[in-house]
N, C-alpha and C positions, 0 to 999 in steps of 0.2 A: 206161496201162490204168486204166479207172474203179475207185474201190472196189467198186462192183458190179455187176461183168463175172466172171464164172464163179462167181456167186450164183442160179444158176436155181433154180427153187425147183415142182414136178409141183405142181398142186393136190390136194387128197383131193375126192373127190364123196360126199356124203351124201343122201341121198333125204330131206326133209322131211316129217314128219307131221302135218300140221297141229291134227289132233286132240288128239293130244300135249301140240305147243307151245301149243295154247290152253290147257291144264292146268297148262303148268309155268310158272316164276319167269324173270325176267331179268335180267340184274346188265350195267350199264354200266360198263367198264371203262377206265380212260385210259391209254392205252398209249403210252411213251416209248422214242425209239429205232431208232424204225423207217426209213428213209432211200429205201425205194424201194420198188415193186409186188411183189419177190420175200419180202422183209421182212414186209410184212402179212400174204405167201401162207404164209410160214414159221409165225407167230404164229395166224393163222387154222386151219392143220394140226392144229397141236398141239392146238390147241381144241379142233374138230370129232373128233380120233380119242379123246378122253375118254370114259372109259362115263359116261355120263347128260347129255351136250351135246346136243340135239337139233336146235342150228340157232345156228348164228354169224355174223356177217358184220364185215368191218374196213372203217373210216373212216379210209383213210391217211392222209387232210389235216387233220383234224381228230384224229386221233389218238382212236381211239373204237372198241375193240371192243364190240357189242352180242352176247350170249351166252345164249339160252333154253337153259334147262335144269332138269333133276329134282333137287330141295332132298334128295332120300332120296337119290341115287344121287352126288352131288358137290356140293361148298359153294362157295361165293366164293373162298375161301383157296386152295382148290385150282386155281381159275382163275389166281387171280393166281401164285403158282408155278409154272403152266404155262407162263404169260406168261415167267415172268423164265429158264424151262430151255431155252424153245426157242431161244432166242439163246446157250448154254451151247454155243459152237463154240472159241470164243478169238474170234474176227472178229465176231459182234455180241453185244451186249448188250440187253436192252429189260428193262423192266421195268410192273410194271402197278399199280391202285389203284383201289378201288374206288370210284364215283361215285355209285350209286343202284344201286336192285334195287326191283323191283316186278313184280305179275302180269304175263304174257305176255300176256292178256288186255285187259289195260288200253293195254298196249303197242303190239300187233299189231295190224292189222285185217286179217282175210283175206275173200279174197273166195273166192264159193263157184263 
């Protein structure tokens, strides 16, 4: 049996706002630990269900969560803590660190 074989992990769905995220902050995070697609979805989860996340996505190969979100409503600190609880089973660990943060703005480009 693999280590990660009865690691399924439901994704959450968040509806994006794009209005929003063009308003709020993004913090690039380097995330350690991760080992397979359920792993990032786990990491990713915990993200997206934070009050003031607006939009997340995980770079598993690179190890790379990108995380827009409201500077009034959650900090960096709290990202990264999130990082390190959602593996808080006994079975994974990950941990995070912040790499840069800059407007979403600067960030994103959405098309209309």
């Amino acid at each position: 049996m693999s280590e990660h074989e009865n690691c399924h992990v439901d994704p959450v769905e968040k509806s994006v706002d794009k209005n929003a995220v063009a308003q709020a902050e993004v913090a690039f995070l380097g995330v350690s630990g991760m080992g397979c697609p359920n792993c990032a979805m786990r990491v990713l989860n915990v993200l997206l269900n934070l009050n003031g996340v607006l939009y997340a996505d995980i770079n598993l190969h690179n190890g790379v969560a990108t995380v827009a979100y409201t500077p009034e409503l959650v900090t960096t600190s709290v990202l990264v803590t999130a990082v390190y609880e959602s593996g808080n089973d006994g079975r994974h660990e990950y941990r995070a660190h912040l790499l840069q943060t800059m407007p979403a703005a600067e960030a994103f480009t959405f098309a209309d």
